[in-house]
MDTraj code that builds the backbone (N, CA, C; nanometers):
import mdtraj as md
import numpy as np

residues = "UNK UNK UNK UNK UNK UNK UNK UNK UNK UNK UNK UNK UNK UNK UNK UNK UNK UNK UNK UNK UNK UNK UNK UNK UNK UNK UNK UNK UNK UNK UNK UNK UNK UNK UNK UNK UNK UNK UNK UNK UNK UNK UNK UNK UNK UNK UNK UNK UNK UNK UNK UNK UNK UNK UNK UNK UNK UNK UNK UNK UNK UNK UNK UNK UNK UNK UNK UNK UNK UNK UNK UNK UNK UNK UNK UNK UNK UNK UNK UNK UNK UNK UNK UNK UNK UNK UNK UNK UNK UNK UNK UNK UNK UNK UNK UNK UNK UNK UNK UNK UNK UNK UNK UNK UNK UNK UNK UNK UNK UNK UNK UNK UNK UNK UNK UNK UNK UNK UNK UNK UNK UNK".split()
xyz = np.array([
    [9.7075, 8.2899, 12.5609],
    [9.6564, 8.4114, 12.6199],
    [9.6777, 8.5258, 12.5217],
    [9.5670, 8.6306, 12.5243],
    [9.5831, 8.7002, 12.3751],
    [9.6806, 8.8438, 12.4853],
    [9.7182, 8.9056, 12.4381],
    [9.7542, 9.0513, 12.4374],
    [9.6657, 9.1588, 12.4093],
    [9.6332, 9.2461, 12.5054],
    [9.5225, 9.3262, 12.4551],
    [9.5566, 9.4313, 12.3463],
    [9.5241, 9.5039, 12.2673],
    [9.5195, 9.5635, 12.1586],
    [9.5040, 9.7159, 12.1696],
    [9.4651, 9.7683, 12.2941],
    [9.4388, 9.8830, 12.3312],
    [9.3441, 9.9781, 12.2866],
    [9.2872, 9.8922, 12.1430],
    [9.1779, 9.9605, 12.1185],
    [9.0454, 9.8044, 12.1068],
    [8.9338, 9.8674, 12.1455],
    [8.8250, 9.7624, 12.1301],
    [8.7816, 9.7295, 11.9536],
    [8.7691, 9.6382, 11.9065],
    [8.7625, 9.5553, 11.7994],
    [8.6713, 9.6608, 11.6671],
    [8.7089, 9.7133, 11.6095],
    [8.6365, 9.7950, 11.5200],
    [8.6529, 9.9419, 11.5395],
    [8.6635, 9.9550, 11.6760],
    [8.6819, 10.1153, 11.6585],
    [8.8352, 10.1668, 11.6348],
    [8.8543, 10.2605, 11.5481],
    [8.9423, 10.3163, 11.5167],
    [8.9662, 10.2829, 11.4008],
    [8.9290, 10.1339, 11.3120],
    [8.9929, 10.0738, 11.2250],
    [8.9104, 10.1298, 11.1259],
    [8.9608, 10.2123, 11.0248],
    [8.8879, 10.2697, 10.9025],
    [8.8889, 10.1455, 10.8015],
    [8.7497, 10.1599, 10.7395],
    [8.7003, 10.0194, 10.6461],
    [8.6117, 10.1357, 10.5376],
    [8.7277, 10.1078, 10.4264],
    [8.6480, 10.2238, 10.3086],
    [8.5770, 10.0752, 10.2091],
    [8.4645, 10.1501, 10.1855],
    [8.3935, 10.0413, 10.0967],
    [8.3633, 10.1005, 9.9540],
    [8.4212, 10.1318, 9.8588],
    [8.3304, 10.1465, 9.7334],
    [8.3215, 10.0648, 9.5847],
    [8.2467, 10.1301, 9.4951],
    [8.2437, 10.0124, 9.3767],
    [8.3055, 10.0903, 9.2774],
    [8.3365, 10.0217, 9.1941],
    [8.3635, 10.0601, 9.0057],
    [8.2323, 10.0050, 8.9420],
    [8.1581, 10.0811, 8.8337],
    [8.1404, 10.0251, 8.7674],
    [7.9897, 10.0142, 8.8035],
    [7.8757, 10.0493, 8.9045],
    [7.7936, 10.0150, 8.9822],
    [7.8096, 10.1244, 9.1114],
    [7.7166, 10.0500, 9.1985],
    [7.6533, 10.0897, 9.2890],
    [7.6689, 10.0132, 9.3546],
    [7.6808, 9.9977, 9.5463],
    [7.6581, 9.9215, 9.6169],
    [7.5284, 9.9370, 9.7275],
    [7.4572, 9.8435, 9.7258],
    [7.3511, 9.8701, 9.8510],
    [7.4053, 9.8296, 9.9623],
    [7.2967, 9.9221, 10.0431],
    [7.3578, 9.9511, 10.2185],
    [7.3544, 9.7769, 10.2549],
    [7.2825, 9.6973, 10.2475],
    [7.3259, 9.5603, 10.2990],
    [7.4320, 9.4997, 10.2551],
    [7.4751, 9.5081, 10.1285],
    [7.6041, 9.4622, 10.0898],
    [7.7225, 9.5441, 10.1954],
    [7.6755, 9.6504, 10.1522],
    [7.8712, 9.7476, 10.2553],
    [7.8201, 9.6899, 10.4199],
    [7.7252, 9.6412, 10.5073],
    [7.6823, 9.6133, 10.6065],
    [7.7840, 9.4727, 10.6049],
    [7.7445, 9.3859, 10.5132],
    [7.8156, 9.2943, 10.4736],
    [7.9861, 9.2697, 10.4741],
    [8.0108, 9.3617, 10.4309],
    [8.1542, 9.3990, 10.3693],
    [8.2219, 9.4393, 10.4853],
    [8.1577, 9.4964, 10.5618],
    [8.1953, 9.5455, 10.6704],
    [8.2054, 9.4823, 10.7786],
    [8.1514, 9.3602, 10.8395],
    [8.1506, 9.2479, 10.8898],
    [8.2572, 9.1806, 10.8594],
    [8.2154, 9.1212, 10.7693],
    [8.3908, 9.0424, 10.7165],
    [8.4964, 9.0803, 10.7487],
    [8.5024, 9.1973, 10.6671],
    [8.6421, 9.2988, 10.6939],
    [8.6996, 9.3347, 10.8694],
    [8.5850, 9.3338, 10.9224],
    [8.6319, 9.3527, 11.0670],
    [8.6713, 9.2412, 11.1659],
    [8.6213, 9.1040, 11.1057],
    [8.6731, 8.9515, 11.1230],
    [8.7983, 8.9786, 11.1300],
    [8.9175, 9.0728, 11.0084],
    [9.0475, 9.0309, 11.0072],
    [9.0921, 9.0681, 11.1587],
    [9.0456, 9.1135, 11.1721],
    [9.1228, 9.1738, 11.3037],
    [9.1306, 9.0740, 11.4485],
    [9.0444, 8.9807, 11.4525],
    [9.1198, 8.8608, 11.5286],
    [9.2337, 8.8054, 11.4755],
    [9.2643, 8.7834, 11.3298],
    [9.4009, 8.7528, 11.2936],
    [9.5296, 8.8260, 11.3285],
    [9.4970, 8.9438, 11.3377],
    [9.5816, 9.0356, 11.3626],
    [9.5476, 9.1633, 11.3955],
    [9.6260, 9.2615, 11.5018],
    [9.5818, 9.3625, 11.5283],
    [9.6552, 9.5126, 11.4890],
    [9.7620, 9.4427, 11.4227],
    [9.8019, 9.5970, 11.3680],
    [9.7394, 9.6078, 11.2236],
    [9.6082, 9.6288, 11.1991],
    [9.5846, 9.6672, 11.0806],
    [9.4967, 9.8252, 11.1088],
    [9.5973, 9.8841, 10.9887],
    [9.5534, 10.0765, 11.0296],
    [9.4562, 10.0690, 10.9178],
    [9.3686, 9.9987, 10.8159],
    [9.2896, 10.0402, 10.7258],
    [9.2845, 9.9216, 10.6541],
    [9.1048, 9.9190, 10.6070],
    [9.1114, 9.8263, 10.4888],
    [9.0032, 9.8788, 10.4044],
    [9.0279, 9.8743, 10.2547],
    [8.9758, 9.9142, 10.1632],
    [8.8938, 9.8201, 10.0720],
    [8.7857, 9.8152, 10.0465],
    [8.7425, 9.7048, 9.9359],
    [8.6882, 9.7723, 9.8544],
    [8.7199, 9.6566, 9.7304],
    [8.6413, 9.7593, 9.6305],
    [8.5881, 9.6612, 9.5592],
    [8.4669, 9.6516, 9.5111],
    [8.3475, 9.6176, 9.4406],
    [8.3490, 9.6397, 9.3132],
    [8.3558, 9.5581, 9.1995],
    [8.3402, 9.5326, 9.0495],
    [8.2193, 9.4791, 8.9840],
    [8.2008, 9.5060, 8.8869],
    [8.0968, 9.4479, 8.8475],
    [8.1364, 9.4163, 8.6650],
    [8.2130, 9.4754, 8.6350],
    [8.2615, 9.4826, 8.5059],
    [8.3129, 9.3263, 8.5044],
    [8.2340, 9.2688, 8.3262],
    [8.2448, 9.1678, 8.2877],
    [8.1288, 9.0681, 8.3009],
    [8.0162, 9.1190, 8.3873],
    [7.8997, 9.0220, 8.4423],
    [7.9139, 8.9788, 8.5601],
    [8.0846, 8.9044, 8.6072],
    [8.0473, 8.8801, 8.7288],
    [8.0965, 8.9305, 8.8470],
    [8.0895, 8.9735, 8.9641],
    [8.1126, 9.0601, 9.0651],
    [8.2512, 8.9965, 9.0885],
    [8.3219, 9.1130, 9.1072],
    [8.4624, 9.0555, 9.2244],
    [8.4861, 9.1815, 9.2950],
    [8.5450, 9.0916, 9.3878],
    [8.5973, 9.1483, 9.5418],
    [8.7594, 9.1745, 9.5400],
    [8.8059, 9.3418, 9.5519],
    [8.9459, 9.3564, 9.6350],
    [8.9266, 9.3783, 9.7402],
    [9.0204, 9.2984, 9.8159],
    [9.0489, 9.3799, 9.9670],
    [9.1707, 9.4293, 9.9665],
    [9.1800, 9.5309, 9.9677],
    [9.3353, 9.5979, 10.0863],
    [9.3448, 9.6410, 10.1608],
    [9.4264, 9.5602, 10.2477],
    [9.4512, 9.5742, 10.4225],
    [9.6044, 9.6436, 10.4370],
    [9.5896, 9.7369, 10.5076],
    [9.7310, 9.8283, 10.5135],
    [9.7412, 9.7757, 10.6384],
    [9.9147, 9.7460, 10.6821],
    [9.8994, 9.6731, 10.8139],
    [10.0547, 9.7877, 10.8247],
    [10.0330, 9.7930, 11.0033],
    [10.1079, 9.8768, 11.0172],
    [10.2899, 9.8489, 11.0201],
    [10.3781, 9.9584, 10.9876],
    [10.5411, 9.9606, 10.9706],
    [10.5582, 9.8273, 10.8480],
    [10.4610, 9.7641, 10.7691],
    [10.5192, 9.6679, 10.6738],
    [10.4073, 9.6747, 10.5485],
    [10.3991, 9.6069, 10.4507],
    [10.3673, 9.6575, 10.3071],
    [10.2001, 9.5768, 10.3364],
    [10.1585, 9.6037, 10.2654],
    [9.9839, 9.5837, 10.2308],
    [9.9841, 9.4308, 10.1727],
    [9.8509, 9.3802, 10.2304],
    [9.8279, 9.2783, 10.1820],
    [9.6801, 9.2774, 10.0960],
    [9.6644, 9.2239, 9.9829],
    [9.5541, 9.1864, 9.8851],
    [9.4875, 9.0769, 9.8920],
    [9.3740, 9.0514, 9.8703],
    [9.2767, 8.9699, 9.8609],
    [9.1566, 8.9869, 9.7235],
    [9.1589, 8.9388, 9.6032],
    [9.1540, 8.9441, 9.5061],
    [9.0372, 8.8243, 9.4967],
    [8.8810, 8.8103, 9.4538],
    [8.8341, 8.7047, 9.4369],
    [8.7130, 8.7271, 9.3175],
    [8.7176, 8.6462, 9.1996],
    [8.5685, 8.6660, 9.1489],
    [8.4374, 8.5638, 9.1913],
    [8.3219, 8.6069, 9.1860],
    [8.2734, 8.4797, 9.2393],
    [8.0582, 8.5382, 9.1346],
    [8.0249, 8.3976, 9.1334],
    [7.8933, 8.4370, 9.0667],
    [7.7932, 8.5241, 9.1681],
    [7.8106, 8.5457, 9.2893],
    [7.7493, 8.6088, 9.4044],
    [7.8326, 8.7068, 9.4524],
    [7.8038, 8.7938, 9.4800],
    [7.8857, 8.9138, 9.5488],
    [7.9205, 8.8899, 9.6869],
    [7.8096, 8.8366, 9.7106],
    [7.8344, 8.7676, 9.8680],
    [7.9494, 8.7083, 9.8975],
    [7.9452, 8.5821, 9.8024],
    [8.0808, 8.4719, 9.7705],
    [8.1979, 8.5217, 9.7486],
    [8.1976, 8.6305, 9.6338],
    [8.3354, 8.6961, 9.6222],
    [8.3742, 8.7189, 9.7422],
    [8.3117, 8.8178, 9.8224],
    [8.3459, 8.9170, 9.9440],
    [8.4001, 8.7491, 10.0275],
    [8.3654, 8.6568, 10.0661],
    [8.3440, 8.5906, 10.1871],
    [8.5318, 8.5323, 10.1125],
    [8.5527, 8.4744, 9.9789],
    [8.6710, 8.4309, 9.9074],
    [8.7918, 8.5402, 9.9761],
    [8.7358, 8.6415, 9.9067],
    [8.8394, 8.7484, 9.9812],
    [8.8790, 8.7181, 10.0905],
    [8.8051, 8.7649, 10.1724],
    [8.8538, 8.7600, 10.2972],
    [8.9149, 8.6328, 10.3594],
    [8.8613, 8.5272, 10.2852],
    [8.9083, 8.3899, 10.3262],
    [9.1104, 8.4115, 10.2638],
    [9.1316, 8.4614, 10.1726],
    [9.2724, 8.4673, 10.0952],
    [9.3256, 8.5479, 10.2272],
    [9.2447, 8.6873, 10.2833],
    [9.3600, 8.7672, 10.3536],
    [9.3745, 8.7066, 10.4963],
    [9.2467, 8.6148, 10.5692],
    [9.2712, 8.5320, 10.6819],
    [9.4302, 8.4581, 10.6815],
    [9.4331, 8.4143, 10.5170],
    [9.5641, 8.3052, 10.5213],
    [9.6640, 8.4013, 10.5453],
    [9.6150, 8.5014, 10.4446],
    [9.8083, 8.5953, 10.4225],
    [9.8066, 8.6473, 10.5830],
    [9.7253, 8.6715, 10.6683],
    [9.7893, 8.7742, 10.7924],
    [9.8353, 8.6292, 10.8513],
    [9.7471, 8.5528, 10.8413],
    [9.8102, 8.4224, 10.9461],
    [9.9555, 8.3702, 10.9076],
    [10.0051, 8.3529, 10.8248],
    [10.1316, 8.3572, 10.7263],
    [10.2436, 8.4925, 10.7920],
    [10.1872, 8.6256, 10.7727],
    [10.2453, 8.7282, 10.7922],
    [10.3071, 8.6982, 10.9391],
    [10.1809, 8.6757, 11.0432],
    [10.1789, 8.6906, 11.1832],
    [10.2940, 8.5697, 11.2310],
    [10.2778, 8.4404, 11.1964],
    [10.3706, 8.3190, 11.2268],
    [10.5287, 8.3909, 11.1613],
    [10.5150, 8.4587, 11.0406],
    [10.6623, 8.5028, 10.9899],
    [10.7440, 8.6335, 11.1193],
    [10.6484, 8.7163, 11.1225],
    [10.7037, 8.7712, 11.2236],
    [10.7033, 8.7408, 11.3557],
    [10.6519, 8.6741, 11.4150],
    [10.6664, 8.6127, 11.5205],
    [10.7626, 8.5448, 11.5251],
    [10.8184, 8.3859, 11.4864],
    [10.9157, 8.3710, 11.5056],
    [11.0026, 8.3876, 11.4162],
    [11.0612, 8.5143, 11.4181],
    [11.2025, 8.5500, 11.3191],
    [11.2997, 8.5471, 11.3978],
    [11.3181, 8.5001, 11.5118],
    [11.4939, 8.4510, 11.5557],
    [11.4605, 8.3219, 11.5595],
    [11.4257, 8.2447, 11.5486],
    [11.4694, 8.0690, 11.5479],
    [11.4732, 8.0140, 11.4103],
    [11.4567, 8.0878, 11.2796],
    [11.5090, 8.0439, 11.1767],
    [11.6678, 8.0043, 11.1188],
    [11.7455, 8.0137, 11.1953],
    [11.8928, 7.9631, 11.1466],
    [11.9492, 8.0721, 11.1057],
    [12.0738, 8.0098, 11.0955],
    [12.1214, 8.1385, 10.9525],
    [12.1294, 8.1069, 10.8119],
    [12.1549, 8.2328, 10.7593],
    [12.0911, 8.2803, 10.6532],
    [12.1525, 8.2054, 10.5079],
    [12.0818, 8.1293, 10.4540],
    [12.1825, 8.0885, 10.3482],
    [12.2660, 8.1978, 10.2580],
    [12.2083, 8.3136, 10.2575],
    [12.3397, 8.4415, 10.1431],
    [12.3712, 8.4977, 10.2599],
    [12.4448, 8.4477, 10.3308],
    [12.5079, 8.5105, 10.4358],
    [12.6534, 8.4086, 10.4426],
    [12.7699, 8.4863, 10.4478],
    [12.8580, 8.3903, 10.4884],
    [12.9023, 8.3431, 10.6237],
    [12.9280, 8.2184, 10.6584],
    [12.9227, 8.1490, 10.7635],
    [13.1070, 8.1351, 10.8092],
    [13.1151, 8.1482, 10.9599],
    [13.2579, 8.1065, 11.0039],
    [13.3182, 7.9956, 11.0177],
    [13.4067, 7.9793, 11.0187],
    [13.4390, 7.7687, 10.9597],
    [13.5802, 7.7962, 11.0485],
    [13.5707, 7.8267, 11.2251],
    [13.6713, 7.8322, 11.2493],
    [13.7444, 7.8956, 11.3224],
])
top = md.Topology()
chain = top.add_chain()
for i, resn in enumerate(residues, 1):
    res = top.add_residue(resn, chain, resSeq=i)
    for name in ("N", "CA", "C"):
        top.add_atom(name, md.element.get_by_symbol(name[0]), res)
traj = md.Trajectory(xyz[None], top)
């Protein structure tokens, strides 16, 4: 059963899109923008995500950065011969890292204790 989120799926969540190096057309950021708003079934504390569009070198690559809230940013880094492909790689890398993130914080009391921690014998 999910937990509701208090806000409906896209609104509120700022998604900056720009390029280096180039130009992007309105179907690509249409694009970009889709994807990017996918993360948010993975997870719902994300306050912003940024991509940015390359073109330097011949072939297109894709950053994503997703600022997720009270903990550090996650990246999604992909080159690909299609811009399309890059973008879709990306987002496929930050699906893993929030799903990773989300299972880590979720269960953080049933991991044991801590190996650099000293233990009582007694």
């Amino acid at each position: 059963m999910s937990r509701p989120t208090g806000r409906k799926e896209g609104i509120g969540l700022q998604i900056e899109i720009s390029a280096r190096h180039g130009s992007v057309t309105p179907d690509i950021k249409d694009y970009a923008r889709k994807k990017a708003q996918r993360l948010l079934k993975y997870y719902n504390r994300i306050q912003s995500i940024r991509v940015v569009l390359d073109r330097e070198g011949g072939s297109p690559s894709c950053e994503m950065l997703v600022d997720l809230e009270h903990t550090h940013n996650l990246v999604g880094r992909a080159t690909d011969e299609d811009v399309r492909a890059a973008i879709d790689s990306a987002v496929d890398r930050l699906e893993r890292q929030l799903v990773e993130h989300k299972d880590r914080t979720r269960h953080h009391k049933g991991r044991g204790p801590s190996p650099h921690q000293p233990t009582r014998t007694g």
